[in-house]
C-alpha atoms as one frame of an Amber mdcrd trajectory, in Angstrom:
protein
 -41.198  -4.830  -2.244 -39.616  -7.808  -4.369 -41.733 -10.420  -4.918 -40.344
 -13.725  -3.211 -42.867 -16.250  -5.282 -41.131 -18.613  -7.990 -43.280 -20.294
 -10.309 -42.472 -23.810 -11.439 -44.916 -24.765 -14.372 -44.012 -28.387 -15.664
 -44.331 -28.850 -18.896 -44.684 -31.804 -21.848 -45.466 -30.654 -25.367 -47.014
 -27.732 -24.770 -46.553 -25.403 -27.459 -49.246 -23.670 -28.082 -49.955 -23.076
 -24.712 -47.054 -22.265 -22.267 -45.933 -18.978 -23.293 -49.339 -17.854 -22.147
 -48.636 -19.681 -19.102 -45.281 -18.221 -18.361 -46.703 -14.569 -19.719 -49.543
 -14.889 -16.519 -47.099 -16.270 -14.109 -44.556 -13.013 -14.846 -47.688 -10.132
 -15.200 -48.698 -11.913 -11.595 -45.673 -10.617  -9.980 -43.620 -13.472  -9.923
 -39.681 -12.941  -9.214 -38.473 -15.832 -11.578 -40.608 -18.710 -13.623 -39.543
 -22.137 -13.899 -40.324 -24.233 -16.659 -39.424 -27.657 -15.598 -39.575 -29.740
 -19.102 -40.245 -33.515 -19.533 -38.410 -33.878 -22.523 -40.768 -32.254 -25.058
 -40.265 -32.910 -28.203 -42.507 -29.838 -30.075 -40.982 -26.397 -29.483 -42.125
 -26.063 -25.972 -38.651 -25.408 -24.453 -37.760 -23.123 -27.075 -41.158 -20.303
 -26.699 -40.765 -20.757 -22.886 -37.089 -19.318 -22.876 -38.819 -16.516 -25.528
 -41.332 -16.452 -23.031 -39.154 -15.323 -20.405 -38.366 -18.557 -18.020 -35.408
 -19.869 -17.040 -35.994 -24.075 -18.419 -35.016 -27.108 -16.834 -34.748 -30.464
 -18.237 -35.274 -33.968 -16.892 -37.215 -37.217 -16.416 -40.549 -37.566 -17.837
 -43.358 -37.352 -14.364 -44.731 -34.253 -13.376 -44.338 -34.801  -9.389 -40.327
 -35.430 -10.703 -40.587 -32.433 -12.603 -41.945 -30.118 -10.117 -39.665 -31.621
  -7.455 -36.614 -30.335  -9.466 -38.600 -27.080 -10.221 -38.694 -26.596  -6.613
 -34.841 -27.480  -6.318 -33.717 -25.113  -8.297 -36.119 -22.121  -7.156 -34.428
 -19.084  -5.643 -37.724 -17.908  -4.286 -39.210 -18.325  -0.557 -42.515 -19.049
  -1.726 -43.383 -22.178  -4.703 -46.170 -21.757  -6.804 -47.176 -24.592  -9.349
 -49.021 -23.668 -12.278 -49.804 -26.371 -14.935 -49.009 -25.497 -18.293 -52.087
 -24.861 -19.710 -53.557 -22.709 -17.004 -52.975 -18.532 -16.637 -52.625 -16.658
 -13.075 -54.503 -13.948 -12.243 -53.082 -10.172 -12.117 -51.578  -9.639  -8.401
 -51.671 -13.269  -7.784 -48.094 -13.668  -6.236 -48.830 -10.588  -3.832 -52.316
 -12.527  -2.595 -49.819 -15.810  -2.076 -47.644 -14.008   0.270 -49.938 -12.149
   1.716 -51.916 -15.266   3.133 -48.988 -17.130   4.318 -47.950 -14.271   6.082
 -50.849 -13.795   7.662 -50.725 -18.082   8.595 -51.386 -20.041   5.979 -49.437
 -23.161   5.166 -50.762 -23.940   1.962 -53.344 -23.175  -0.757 -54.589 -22.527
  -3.979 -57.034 -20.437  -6.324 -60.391 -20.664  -7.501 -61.254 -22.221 -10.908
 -62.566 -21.069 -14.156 -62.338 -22.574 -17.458 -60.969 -20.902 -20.362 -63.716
 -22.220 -22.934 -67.144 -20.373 -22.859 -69.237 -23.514 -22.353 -72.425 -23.679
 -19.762 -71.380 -26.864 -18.854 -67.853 -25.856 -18.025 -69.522 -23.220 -15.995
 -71.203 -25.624 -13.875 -67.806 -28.048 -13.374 -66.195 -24.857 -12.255 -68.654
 -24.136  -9.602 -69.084 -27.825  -8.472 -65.227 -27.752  -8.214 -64.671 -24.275
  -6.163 -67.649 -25.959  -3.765 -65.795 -28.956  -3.411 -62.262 -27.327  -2.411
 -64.955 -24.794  -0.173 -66.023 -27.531   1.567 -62.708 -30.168   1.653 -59.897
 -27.233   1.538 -57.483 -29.370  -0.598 -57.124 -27.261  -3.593 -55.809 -29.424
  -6.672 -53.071 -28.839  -9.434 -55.072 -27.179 -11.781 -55.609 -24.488  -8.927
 -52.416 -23.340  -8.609 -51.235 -25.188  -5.339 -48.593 -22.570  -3.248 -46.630
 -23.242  -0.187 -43.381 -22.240   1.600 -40.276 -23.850  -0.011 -38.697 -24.507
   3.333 -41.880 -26.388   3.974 -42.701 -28.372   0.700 -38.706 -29.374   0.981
 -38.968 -30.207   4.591 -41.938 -32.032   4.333 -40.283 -34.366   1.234 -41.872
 -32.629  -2.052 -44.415 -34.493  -4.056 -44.550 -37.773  -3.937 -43.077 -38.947
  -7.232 -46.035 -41.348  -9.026 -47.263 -40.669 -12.664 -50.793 -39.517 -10.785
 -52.351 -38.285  -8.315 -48.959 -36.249  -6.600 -51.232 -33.108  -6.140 -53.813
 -34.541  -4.434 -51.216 -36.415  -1.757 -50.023 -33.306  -1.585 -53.245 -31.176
  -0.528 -53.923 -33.982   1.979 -50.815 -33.600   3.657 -50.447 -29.929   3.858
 -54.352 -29.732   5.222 -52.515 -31.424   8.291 -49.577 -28.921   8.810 -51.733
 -25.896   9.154 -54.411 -23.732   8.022 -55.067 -23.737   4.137 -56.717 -20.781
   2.437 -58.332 -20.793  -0.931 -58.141 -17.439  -2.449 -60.897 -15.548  -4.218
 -59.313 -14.928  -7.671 -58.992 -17.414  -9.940 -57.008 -19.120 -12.414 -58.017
 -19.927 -15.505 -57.322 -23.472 -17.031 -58.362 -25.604 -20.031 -61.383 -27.636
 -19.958 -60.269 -29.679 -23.094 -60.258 -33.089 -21.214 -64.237 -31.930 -19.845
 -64.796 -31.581 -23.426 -63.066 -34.194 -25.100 -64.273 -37.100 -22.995 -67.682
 -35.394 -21.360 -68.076 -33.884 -18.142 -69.578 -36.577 -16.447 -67.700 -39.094
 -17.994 -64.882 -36.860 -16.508 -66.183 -36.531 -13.533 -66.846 -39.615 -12.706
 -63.526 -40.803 -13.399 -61.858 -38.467 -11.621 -63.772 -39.520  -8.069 -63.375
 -43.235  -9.097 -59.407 -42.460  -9.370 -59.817 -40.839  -5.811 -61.414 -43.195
  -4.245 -59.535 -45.798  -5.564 -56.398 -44.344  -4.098 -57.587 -43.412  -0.766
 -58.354 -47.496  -0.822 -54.676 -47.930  -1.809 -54.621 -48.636  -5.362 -51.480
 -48.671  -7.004 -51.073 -45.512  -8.633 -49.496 -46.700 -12.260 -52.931 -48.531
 -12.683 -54.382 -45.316 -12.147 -52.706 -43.105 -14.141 -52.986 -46.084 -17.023
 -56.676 -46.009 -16.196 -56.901 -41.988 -16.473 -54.982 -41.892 -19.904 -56.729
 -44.684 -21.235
């Protein structure tokens, strides 16, 4: 049976790593892959279209970029993969086989690329989290319908926090399952600024917009 999953990975000067992206997304049985490009200015665009996907151009913001991703997907079912994570073998026929059987949304389970203990233990404190909250994050691969992510308005287009918004509102259009394989994404942030320096920020980013916090100061507060 054809696969009906597109995968839109957004992308920013990623050169080194989204041909392995694109590579998992087509080996997971995905019927087309979407790079949706920021305006990169490293040979990204270039080794995706080697790669395989079909590339799109436009404004610099991930939510923006995914949004057009979605736009322009022929597929009944999105999948969003970051750039610098890889999909598991048979991960588009677990997608549709969980909506199918009623799920309006969800994602994978984590594992970090690097062979690090303490990478390890982020990876379990994260699948525990999603275990416990069921709002699976971007670096999870976040699926849905496309009639439904369109319907429902897309991510909400701020430099931050756009997966998270999304998760929440999903969790309150239906059941959301977080499937036993996992995808495997960089840790490099955990390791360049320290896991619980990491941590920590990311929950204080969280909380901060759950409170309302405007989400430029967060996402200059994240990169900073």
């Amino acid at each position: 049976m054809p696969s009906k999953v597109s995968v839109v990975i957004p992308s920013l000067d990623e050169q080194e790593r989204i041909a392995a992206a694109v590579d998992s997304a087509r080996g997971s049985g995905a019927a087309e892959v979407i790079v949706a490009d920021g305006g990169s200015s490293d040979e990204t665009v270039e080794r995706a279209r080697r790669a395989g996907a079909r590339v799109i151009t436009g404004e610099r913001m991930r939510a923006r970029q995914m949004n057009g991703g979605a736009e322009a997907a022929a597929g009944e079912i999105l999948l969003f993969l970051h750039a610098d994570t890889r999909l598991p073998g048979g991960a588009c026929r677990a997608v549709e086989q969980a909506l199918a059987a009623g799920a309006a949304f969800g994602g994978f389970r984590i594992s970090f690329a690097e062979p690090f203990l303490r990478l390890r233990l982020v990876a379990k404190m994260i699948n525990a989290r999603t275990a416990v909250t069921r709002c699976p994050w971007g670096d999870q691969a976040q699926f849905v319908r496309r009639d439904v992510f369109l319907a429902s308005g897309g991510f909400r287009e701020i430099p931050i926090m756009e997966d998270y918004e999304l998760a929440v509102r999903m969790k309150h259009r239906g059941p959301v399952v977080v499937l036993p394989d996992r995808v495997i994404t960089s840790g490099r942030r955990f390791l360049e600024k320290g896991v619980l320096a990491t941590a920590l920020m990311n929950w204080r980013i969280v909380i901060a917009y759950r409170r309302g916090a405007d989400p430029m100061k967060l996402a200059a507060m994240y990169r900073g």
